[in-house]
LUMZAKE-749627 format. One record per residue (C-alpha): residue in three letters; z, y negated, x negated. Coordinates in steps of 0.02 Angstrom, whole numbers, plus 50000, padded with zeros to 5 digits. Layout:
BEGIN
ALAZYX/...
***
This chain:
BEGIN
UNK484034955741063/UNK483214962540917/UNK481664973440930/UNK482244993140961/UNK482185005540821/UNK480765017440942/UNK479745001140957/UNK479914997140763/UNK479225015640738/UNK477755014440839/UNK477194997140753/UNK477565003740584/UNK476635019740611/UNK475095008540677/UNK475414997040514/UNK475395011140399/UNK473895019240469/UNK472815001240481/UNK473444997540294/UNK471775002140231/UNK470774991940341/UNK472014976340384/UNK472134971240202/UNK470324970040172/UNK470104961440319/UNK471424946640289/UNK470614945440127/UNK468994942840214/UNK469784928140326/UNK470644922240194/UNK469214920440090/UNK468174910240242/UNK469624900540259/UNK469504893240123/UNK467324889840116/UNK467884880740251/UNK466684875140418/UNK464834875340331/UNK464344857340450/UNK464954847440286/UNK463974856740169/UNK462514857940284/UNK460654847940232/UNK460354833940330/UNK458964842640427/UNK460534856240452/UNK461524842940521/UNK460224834440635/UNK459844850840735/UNK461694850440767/UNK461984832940830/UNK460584828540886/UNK461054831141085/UNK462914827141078/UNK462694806041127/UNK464264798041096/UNK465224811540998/UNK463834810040869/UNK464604797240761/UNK466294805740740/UNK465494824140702/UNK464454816540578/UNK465904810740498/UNK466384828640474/UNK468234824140474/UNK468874824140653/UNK469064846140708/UNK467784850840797/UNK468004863840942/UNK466524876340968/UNK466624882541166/UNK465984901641229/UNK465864900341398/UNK465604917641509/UNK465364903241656/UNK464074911041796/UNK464444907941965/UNK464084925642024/UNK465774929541976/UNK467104919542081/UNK468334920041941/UNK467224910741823/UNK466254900741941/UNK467584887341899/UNK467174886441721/UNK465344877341762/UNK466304860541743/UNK467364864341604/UNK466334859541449/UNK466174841641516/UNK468074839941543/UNK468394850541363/UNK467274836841280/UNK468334822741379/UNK469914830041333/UNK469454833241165/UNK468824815541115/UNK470694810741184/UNK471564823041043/UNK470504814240920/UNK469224828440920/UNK467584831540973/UNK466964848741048/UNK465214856941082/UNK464594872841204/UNK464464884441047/UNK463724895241185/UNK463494907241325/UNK463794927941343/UNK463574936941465/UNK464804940941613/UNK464354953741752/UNK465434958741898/UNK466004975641913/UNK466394974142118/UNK464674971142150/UNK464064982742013/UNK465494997342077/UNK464475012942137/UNK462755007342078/UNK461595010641924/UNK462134994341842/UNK463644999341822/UNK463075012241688/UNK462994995241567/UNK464664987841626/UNK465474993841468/UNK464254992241342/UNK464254974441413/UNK466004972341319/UNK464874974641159/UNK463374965241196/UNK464724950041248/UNK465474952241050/UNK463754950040992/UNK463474935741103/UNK464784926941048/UNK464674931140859/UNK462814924740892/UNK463864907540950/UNK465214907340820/UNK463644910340672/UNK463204892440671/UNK465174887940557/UNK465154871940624/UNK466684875040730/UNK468654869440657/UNK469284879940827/UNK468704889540980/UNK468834889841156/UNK468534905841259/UNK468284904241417/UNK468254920841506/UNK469254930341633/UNK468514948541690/UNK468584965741642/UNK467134968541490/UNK467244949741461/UNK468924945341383/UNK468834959741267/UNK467204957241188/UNK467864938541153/UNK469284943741063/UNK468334957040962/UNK467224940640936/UNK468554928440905/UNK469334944340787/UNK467944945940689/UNK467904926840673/UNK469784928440644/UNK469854911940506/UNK469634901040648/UNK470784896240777/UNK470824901740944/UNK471444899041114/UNK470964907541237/UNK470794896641416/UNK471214906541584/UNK470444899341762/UNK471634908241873/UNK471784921042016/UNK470914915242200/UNK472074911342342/UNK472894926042426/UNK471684933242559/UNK471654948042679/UNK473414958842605/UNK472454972342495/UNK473434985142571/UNK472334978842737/UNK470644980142634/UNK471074998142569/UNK471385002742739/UNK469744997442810/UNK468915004842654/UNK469575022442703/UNK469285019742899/UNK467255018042848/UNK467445031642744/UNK467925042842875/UNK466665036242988/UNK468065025143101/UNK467315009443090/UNK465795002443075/UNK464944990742914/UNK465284975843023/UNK467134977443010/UNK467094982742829/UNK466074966442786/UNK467254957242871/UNK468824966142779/UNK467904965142617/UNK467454944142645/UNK469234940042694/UNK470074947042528/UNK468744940042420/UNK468684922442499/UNK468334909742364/UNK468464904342167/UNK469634912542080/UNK469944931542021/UNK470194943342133/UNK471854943642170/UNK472364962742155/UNK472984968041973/UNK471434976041895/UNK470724973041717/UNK470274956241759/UNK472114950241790/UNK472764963841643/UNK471734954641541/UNK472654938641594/UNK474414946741557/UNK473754953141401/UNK473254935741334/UNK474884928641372/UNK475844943041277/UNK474724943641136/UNK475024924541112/UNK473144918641133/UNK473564906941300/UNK474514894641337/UNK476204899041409/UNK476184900841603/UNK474174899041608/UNK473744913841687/UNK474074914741866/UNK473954896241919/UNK472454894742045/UNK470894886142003/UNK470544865442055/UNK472384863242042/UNK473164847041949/UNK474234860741842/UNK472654869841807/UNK471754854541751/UNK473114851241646/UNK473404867141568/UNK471634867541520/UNK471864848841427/UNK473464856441332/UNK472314871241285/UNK470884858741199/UNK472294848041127/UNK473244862341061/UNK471494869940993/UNK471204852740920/UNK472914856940825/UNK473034870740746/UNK471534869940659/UNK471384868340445/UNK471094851140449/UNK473274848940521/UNK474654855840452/UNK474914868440584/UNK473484879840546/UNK473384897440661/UNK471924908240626/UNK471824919640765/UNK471544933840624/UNK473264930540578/UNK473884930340762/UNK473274945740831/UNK474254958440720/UNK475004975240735/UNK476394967340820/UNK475314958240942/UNK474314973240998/UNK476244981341039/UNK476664968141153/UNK475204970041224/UNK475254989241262/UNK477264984341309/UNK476554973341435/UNK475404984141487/UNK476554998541540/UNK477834985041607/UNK476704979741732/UNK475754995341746/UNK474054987441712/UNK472274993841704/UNK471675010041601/UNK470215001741549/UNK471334994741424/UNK471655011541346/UNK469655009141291/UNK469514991141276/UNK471194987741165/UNK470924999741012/UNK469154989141001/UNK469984974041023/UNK471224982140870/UNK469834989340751/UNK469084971340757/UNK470454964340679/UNK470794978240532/UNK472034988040656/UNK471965006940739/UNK472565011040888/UNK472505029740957/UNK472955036041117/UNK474835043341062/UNK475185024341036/UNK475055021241218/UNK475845036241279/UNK477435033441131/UNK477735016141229/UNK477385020541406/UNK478815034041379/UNK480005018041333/UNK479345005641435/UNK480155003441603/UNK478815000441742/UNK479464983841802/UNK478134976041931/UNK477354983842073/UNK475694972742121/UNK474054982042222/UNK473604993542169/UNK475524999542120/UNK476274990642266/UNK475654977242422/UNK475974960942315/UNK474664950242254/UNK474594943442076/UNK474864927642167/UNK476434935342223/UNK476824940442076/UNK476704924142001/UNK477954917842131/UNK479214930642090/UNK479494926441929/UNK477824931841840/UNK477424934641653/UNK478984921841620/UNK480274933141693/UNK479354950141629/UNK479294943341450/UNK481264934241462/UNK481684953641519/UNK480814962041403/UNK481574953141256/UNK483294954841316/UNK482984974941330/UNK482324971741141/UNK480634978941215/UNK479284964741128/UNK479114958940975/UNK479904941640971/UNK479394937540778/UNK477464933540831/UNK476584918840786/UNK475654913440938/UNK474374897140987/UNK475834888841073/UNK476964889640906/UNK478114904540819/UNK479074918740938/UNK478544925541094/UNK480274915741175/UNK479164901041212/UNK478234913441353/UNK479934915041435/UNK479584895541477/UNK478324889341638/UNK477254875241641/UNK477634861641774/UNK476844844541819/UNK478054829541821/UNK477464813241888/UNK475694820241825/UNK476424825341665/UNK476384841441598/UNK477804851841517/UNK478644865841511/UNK480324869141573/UNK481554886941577/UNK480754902741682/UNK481854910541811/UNK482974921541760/UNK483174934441894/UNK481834941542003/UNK481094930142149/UNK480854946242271/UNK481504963042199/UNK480184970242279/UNK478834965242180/UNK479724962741988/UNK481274967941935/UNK482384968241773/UNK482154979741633/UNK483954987641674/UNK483394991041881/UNK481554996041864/UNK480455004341995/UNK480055020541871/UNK480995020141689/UNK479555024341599/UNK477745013941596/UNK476275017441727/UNK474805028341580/UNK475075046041533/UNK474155054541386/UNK473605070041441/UNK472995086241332/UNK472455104141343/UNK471005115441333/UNK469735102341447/UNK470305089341306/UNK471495074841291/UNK471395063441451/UNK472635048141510/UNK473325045941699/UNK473955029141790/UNK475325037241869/UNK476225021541930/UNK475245020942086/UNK475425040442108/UNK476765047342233/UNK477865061042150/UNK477205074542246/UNK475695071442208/UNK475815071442011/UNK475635090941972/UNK474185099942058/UNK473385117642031/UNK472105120942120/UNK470175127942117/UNK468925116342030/UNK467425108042115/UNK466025105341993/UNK464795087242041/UNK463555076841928/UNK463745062341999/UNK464925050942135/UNK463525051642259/UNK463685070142267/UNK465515068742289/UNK465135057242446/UNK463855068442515/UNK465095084342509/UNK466235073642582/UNK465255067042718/UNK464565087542757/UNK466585091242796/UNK466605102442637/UNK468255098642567/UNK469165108142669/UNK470845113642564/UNK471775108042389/UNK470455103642275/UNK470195095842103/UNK468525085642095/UNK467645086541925/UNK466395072641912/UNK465695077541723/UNK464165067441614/UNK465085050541657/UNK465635046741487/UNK464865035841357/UNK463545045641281/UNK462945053041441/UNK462595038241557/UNK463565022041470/UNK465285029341557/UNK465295017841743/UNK466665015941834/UNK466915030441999/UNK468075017442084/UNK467095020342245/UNK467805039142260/UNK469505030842293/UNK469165029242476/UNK468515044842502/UNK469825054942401/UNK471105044042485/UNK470405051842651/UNK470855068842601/UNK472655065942521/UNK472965056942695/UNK472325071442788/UNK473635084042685/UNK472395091042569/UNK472895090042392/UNK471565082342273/UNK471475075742123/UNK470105068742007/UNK469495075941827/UNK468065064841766/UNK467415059641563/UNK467115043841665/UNK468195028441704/UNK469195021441863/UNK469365005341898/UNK470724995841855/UNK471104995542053/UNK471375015542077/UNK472745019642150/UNK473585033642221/UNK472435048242184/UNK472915056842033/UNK471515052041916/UNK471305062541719/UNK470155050941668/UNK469265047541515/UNK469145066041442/UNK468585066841276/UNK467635073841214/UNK466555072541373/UNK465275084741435/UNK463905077541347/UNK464595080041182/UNK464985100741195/UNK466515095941272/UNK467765108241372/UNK467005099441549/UNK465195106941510/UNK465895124741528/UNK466985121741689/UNK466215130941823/UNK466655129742015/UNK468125139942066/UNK469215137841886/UNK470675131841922/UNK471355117341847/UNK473015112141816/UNK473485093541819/UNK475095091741756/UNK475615070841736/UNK477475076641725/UNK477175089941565/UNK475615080341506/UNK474515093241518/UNK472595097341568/UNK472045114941567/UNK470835126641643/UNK472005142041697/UNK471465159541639/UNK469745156441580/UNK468995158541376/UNK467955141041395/UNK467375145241225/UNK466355159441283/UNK465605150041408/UNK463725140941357/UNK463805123841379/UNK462765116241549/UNK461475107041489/UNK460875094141648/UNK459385082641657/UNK460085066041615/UNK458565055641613/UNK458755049141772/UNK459925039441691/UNK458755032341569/UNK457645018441667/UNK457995006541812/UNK459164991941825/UNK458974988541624/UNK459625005141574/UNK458165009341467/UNK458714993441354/UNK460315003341319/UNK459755019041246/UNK460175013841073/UNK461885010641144/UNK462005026741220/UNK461315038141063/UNK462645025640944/UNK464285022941052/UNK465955029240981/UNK467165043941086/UNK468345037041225/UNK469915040341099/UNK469205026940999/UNK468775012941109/UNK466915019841162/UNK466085006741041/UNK464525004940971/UNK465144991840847/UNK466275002540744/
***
């Protein structure tokens, strides 16, 4: 079915506002295209330092005529979803010498882990670590010796910074190459509970250990769908894996494969063939829709209401926050995966996955079909799943109808008709919501305002029995400026606690949430935050708020904030300890929430 008029209007508005910086920059690519990768024009002393290490591939890269594939690897083996990737480069090399090609470890960037940084101070550098990972890998990509590029990263800072990298590299090809989701452990649903029973003081650490070691088990990503396995969706639906790559578990023979079709079809697409794909080219207006469509569809993380308008600016396009709200409000939420629903991403997978969502979505004329992807032109070739015959891989037809109904359904029998991200605006500022995890009920609140600095003092309050009736939590100073703007995922429990207990409560915070919150309404992201003059600074306890997902509205009821003075707090505690102090440049330079919360534009 052909794209809807309402989705046509949202990418033309985003074309016609990017005009002025998209055309310079395909100029720009254009313009490397044609220079070309510098190893042929490099001295001989140039070319030494280059291939002097790589043994048997040496002859055929001085040659300078066979593609050569530069690899960024976010491999540690901290994280269990890229703890796989430590062998990759050797079979990446292997496979590539088979297409013809050689390939080389370009380099390294680094990848930290949100769950173990969640509640402490080095979380205050989780997203300026999207940043430093773009200038790690532009650091890589700076040699030009590279025909095409593999990415290899999974997690929630880390697969945005690449593709800001692999943007602002956009004349080179690029695929990006997935590891897949760890086998399904302890049902989240389980976890959460246990998370809220310590919380409240029912059980002790031993059992919450136990909980917490059962769902995260082994290599993989964690299975629930945060930004880590957004991110995954989002690569599929912006065309920049493989079809079907996402969700197939690591040390697999499909994953194995998959990985050797990614170097081959790297090895392809480069200038030296006659199916050349800059990734410049690739991610386009229309790319960036499909992958706020998917987004809403399957209501993913609100990180990615930061991370995609950097992702966008990289490559010459803007994205503001009406964008997202315009296509939640014709998006149909169509999958319900933790924290929207029990289900796994594994389950997910089973059910149909991104084949079925994508096959649905272009029936309902909800994607842009006309996209030119790594795999070849039009998004239908995501409708297909990969499949191992006799050791062989291909790709065959994806199902058709829903696997279980009550994990992923059709576009015409959704859980909600509209996507799972509200903009919100008022007098505290403009805010977004992940309402697809939120019960109805629970979607308007007015109620008095509690005022708090910081998450710990939320717990403490908590833990004194002070929340005693329908409250809304401000946690102010969390956004960019102020303290690098963490993640306050480890309120969930506790706030949990309270809804359970009959109290309503919701959450007001310049901060973030994970891409795991779930049913506590969340206004998240206020800009400007506190630190900046903005509307939060002047809240005092006792205003009451109204939180209003339904009308899209955030206001302080019956108060003149612009009378108030400002609260001015002692923030250098947030200056020093666990690295912070190398971040203050960061923090004096990085851009408003609205606009992605960069420091590189």
């Amino acid at each position: 079915m052909p794209t809807t008029p309402r989705l046509m209007e949202i990418t033309d508005r985003i074309r016609a506002r990017s005009a002025r910086l998209r055309a310079p920059y395909l100029e720009r690519i254009a313009r490397a295209r044609d220079e070309g990768p510098a190893r042929a024009h490099l001295s001989c002393g140039n070319q030494a330092h280059a291939l002097a290490a790589t043994g048997v591939d040496k002859p055929r890269l001085a040659a300078a005529r066979a593609p050569n594939i530069g690899i960024v690897t976010a491999y540690n083996d901290m994280l269990s979803a890229h703890q796989p990737y430590e062998d990759y480069p050797r079979a990446i090399r292997a496979a590539a010498r088979k297409a013809g090609a050689t390939a080389q470890v370009a380099g390294g960037v680094p990848a930290m882990c949100d769950g173990v940084t969640q509640g402490r101070a080095g979380m205050e550098l989780s997203l300026f670590s999207r940043d430093v990972i773009a200038l790690a890998a532009g650091v890589a990509m700076s040699h030009n010796c590279y025909d095409a590029a593999l990415y290899l990263g999974i997690c929630d800072k880390i697969v945005p910074g690449l593709v800001i990298a692999a943007a602002t590299f956009g004349h080179v090809p690029a695929v990006f190459v997935p590891g897949g989701p760890m086998t399904s452990g302890l049902p989240n649903d389980e976890k959460a509970k246990v998370r809220q029973q310590f919380a409240a003081g029912e059980v002790g650490r031993d059992k919450l250990m136990e909980a917490e070691m059962a769902s995260y088990h082994g290599p993989g990503t964690c299975t629930f769908y945060g930004t880590a396995n957004t991110n995954q969706m989002l690569m599929e639906l912006m065309g920049l894996h493989l079809p079907g790559a996402s969700f197939v578990n690591p040390g697999t023979p499909l994953r194995e494969a998959l990985t050797e079709a990614a170097v081959t079809r790297a090895a392809r697409i480069t200038a030296l063939g006659n199916d050349y794909r800059p990734v410049g080219e690739i991610l386009d207006e229309r790319a960036f829709v499909n992958g706020m469509v998917g987004l809403m569809a399957t209501g993913g993380s609100t990180n990615h209401l930061l991370h995609l308008p950097a992702m966008a600016r990289a490559a010459g396009i803007l994205l503001e926050p009406q964008d997202f709200d315009a296509v939640s409000g014709l998006v149909p939420l169509m999958a319900k995966v933790y924290p929207n629903g029990l289900a796994d991403v594994n389950h997910f997978h089973a059910a149909g996955g991104i084949a079925f969502l994508v096959g649905e979505l272009l029936d309902a004329g909800l994607l842009h079909e006309d996209v030119r992807t790594v795999a070849g032109d039009g998004l239908a070739r995501y409708t297909e799943e990969p499949v191992l015959t006799d050791g062989q891989l291909s790709w065959r037809e994806g199902p058709k109808r829903s696997l279980n109904d009550r994990i992923l359904r059709p576009a015409s029998d959704p859980f909600l008709p509209t996507g799972g991200l509200r903009e919100l605006g008022g007098n505290l500022g403009r805010a977004v919501i992940k309402v697809s995890a939120v019960a109805e009920e629970h979607r308007v609140i007015e109620a008095p305002a509690r005022i708090f600095h910081d998450q710990d003092a939320v717990k403490a309050a908590f833990q004194r029995g002070e929340f005693t009736r329908d409250t809304v939590v401000v946690v102010r100073f969390q956004g960019p400026q102020a303290n690098g703007m963490p993640e306050l995922h480890s309120l969930t429990p506790v706030l949990s606690v309270l809804l359970d207990r009959g109290i309503r409560v919701a959450l007001v915070t310049d901060g973030r949430m994970s891409g795991a919150s779930g049913k506590v309404p969340a206004a998240i992201h206020v800009s400007p935050e506190a630190a900046c003059d903005g509307a939060l600074a002047r809240l005092r306890d006792g205003d009451v708020i109204r939180l209003d997902a339904v009308a899209g509205t955030l206001d302080a009821l019956g108060v003149d904030l612009s009378t108030r003075a400002p609260v001015e707090p002692d923030l250098t505690q947030n200056r020093f300890g666990t690295g912070r102090e190398l971040f203050e440049t960061f923090r004096r330079a990085v851009g408003p929430a609205t606009d992605g919360a960069s420091v590189l534009y």
